[in-house]
N, C-alpha and C positions, 0 to 999 in steps of 0.2 A: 950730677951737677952739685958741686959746694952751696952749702949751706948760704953763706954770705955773697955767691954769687945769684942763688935763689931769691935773697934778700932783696939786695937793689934790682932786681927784677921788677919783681913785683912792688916798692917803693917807687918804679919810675913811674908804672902802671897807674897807682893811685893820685902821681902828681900829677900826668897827663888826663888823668880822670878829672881832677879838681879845673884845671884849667885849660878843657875843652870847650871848645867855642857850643853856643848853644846850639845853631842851626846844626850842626855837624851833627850835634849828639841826638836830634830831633828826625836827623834823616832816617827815612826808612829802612826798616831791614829788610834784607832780603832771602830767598829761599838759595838749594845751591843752582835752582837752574837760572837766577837772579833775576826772579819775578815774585811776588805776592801771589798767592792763590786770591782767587775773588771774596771767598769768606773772609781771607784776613782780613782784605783789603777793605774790606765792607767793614766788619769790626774796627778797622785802628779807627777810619774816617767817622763812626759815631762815636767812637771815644774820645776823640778830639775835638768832636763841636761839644761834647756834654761836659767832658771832664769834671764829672763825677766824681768822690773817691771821699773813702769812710776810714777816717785813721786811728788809730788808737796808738797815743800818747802816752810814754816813759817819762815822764818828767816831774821835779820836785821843785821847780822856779815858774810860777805862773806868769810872770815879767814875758820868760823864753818863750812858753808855751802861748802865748799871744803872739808873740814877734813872729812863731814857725806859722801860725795858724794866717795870719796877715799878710806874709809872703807869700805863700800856696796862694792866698785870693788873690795875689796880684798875679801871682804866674799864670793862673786863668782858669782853676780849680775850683768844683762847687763842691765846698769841705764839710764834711759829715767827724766830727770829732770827740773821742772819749777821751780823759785825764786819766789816769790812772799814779800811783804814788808809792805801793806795795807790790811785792810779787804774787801776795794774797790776789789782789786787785785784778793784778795783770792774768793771771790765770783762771780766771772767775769771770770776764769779759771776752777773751780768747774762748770758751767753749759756748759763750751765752751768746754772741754776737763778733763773729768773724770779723775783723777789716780787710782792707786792699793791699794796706803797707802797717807797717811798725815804724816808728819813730821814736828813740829811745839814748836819751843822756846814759854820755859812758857814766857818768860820774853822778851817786845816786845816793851818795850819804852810805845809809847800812846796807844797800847791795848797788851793784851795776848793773850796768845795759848789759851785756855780755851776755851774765844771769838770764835777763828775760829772751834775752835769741835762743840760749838754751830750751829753756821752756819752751818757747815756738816750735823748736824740732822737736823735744817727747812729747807733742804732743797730736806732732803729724802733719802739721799744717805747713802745707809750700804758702807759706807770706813774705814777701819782701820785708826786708828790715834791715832797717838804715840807723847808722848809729850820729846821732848830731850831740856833738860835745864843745864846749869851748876849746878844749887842748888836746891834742891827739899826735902824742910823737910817730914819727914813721911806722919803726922799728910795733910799736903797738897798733898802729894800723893795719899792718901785716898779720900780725899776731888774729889781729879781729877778722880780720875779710878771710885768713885760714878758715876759723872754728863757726864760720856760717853767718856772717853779714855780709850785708851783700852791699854796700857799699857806707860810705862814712862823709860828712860834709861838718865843716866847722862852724860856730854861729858867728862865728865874724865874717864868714862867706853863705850867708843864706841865700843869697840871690840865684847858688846854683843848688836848690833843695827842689824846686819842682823841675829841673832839668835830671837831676837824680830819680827821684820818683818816677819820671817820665819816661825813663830808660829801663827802671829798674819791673816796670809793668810791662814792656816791651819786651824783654829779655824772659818775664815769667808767660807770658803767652808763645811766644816761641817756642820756648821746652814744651809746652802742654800742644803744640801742633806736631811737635816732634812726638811726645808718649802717643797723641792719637794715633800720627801715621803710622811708628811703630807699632803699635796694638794690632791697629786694621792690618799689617804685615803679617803678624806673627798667625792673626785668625787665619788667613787666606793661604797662609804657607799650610796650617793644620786642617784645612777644610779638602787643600790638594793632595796632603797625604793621604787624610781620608780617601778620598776620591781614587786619588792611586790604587789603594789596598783593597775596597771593594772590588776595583777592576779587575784585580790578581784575583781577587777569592772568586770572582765570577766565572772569569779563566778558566780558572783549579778546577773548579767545580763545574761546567759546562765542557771541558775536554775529557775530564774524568765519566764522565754521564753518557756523554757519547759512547766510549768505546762498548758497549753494551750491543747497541744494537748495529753500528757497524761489523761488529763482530757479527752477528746474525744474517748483514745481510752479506759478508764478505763471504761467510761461510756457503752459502746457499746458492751467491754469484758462481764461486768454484763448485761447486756438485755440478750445478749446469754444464763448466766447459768442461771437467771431466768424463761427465756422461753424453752429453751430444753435440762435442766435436770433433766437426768431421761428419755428421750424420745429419745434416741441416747443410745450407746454400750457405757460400761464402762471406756473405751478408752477415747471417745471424751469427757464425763465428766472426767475424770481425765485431759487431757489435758485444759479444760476449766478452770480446777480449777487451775492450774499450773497460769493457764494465768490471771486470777484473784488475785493469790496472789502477781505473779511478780511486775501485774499493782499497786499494794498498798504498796509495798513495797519499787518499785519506787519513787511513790509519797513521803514516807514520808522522803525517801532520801534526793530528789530533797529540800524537808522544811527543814533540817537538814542542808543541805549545802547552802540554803538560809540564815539562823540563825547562822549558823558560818560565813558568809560574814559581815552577818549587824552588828557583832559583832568586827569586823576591822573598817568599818566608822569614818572617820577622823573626823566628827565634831561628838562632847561629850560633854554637860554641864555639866560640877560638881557645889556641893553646899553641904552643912551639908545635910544628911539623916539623921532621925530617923529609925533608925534600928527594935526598936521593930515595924512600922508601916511596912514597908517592911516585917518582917515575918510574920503579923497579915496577912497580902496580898497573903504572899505564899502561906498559911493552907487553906485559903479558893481555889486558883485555883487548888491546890493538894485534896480538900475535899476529892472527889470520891474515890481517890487511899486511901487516909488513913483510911475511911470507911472500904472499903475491906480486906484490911489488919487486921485494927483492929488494928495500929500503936497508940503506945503512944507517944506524941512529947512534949518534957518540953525546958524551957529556962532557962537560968541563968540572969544577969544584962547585959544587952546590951548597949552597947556606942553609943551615936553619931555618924556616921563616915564622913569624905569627899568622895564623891565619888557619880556616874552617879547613880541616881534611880532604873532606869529602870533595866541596866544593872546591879547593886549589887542585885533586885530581881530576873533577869535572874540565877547568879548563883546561889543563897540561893535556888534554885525552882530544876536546875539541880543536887545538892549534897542532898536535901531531899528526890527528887523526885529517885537519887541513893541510897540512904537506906532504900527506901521503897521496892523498887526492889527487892536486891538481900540482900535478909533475906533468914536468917534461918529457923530451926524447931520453935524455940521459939518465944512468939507474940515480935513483934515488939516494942525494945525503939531507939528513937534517943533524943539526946541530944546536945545546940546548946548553945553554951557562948561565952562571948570575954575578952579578956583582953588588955586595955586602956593601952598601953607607953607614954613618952616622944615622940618618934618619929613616931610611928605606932602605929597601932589594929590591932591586932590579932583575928579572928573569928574562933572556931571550931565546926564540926557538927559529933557527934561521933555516930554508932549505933553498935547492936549488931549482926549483920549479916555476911555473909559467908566469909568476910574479903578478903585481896589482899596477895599473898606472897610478899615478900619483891624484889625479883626478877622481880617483872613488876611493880613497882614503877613506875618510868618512862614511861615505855609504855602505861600506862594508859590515859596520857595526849596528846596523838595522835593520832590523826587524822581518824577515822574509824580503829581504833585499838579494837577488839573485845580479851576476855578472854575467852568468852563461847561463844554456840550457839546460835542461833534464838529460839532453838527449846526450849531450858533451860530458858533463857530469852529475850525479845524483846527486840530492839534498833539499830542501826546501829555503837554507837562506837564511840559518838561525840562531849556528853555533855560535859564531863571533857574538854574538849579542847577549848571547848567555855569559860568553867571557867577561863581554863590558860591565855589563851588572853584577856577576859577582866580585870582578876585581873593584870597581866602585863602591861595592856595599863593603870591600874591607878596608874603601876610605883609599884606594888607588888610584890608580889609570893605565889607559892601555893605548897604545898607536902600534903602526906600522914603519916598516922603513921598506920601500919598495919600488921595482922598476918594474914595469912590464916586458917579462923574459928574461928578468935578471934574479931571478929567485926573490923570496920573501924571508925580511927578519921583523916577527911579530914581537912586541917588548911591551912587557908588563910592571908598575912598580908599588911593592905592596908595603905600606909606613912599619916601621920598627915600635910596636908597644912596648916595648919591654926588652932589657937586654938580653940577648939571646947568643950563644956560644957559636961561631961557625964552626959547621964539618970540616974532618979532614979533607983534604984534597981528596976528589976521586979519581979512578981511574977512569981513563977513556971505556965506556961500553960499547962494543961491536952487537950489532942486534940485524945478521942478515939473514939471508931465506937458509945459504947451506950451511948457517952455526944452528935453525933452529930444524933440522930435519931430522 
């Protein structure tokens, strides 16, 4: 915005100020859900039968300094008031005995008002301070409500000086309800991440603790069915087996919820990945499952991207390693591309398999949230959610685009820190059962 358009902005601002009706200026403020809270509401209402207020005076014409002080009593003000004449003065009173407001002639012989607003701010104090001068051109009005007055009245309009005052306490309680709420915000926001992070380390540390003696008794459940089944009533092998399968199921639990822990860890290096190396890494720890399947996996051009190594092959591994799964009748394609913005990458990993209804969208990404069974498919319910979290800890997000039976395209988009070169184009990779025999 131009400078001189800036100008009579804020010039019309000051002239609507000067001759704003009183009632107007007296009305309540309001919060944004445009109510009072009760405390306020309680504070303005004793503030307004007492009206109160302890000023300290700029002024070198004691004439004025009677007129300002006579008008406050008639506006309905019980005035508590200091003279002051030097900046000596003024700054010697400011640490010995706080006021409400400042009141302060621009125009002061060997310094100005201006001067003691200065002072006001190095010295830390949120005080209103109001500049009352006989002559105060626009253009200098501006200039002054800029550099920290908060508002300015002429003494040939004093009759709007405790309508000024009146506002200008109003508008300083306000802010100080806003720092509170903020404050109380910022605590509860850091009390939750506490909260959080304990939770994770209890996680960490309670799935890690387990595997100890699960391992003991998985161990021990299996010696049994190896040695006495079949040599016992159908019964006890069926119940052995029960007991076997619990104990493995357990376990992989117990890793699952290991893997979503270490996946919160607060320390995370980022740096450029090469993405197609990352997938070159996937296909190979995924060999086996793709073999079986008899999955086709191709790529498009891959970008660069920012982001944790490890953890962007964790999820590329979880969302292949989900289209390998839960396939259809027909052999297996997925297909994986990005697209390079200004601000983000975008990764997708599309396949043809039994696809998601549009109604568990969301669910998906939670927390041992299952769509199907054990018996349909194995897992516990937990990859997706590892995805969400680490693509959200690198400040991403992630959705679906899905039909149930129309295959799945999972998309992911991770912010660009830093300018990073994109890959050449790749080649499509073939990754089937008889290329890897």
């Amino acid at each position: 915005m131009p400078e001189t358009t800036s100008t009579l902005m804020t010039t019309t601002l000051l002239r609507d100020r000067s001759t704003a009706d009183k009632e107007a200026t007296l009305a309540r403020p309001q919060l944004a859900n445009g109510e009072l809270t009760q405390a306020q509401a309680t504070r303005r209402q004793t503030a307004q039968k007492s009206a109160a207020i302890k000023i300290l005076a700029v002024e070198d014409n004691i004439a004025d300094y009677e007129l300002i002080l006579g008008e406050l009593r008639r506006g309905g003000f019980e005035v508590s008031a200091e003279l002051v004449r030097t900046a000596e003065e003024f700054r010697a009173r400011l640490r010995n005995n706080r006021p409400d407001v400042v009141l302060a002639d621009y125009h002061l012989g060997e310094w100005q008002g201006m001067e003691a607003i200065k002072m006001l701010r190095e010295e830390g104090l949120d005080v209103p301070a109001i500049l009352v001068s006989g002559a105060l051109g626009d253009e200098t009005a501006v200039e002054c409500i800029k550099q920290g007055a908060t508002d300015y009245v002429l003494k040939d309009s004093l009759a709007r000086l405790s309508t000024a005052i009146r506002r200008a306490l109003q508008e300083k309680e306000l802010a100080e309800e806003r720092r509170r709420s903020q404050d109380e915000l910022t605590q509860k926001v850091a009390e939750l991440a506490r909260s959080n992070q304990d939770l994770e380390q209890f996680a960490y540390a309670s799935s890690h603790d387990l595997q100890e003696p699960l391992r003991m008794v998985t161990t021990y459940v299996q010696l049994l069915e190896e040695r006495y089944k079949g040599k016992l009533d159908e019964e006890a092998d069926k119940y052995i087996h029960y007991a076997v399968d619990g104990a493995a199921r357990m376990r992989t639990l117990i890793q699952d919820l290991l893997a979503f822990s270490r996946s919160g860890q607060p320390r995370m290096e980022t740096g450029p990945v090469n993405v197609d190396a990352i997938i070159e890494r996937t296909l190979d720890n995924l060999s086996v499952a793709i073999q079986e399947s008899g999955a086709v996996v191709t790529t498009g051009p891959l970008s660069t991207t920012w982001a944790n190594a490890t953890q962007l092959q964790q999820v590329f591994q979880n969302l292949i390693g989900n289209a390998i799964k839960f396939h259809g009748l027909d052999p297996v394609v997925i297909h994986i591309s990005a697209e390079a913005g200004v601000e983000e990458c975008t990764f997708s990993v599309q396949d043809n398999g039994i696809g998601i209804a549009l109604e568990n969208a969301d669910m998906v990404f939670s927390v041992f949230k299952r769509l199907h069974t054990r018996e349909e498919y194995p897992g516990n319910g937990i990859g997706l959610s590892i995805c969400k979290k680490i693509v959200e800890r690198h400040g991403g997000k992630i959705w679906l685009e899905s039909e149930a039976g129309m295959g799945t395209k999972l998309r992911f988009s991770l912010p660009n820190h830093k300018e990073l070169t994109p890959q050449d184009p790749g080649s499509v990779r073939q990754t089937a059962a008889q290329e890897m025999a």
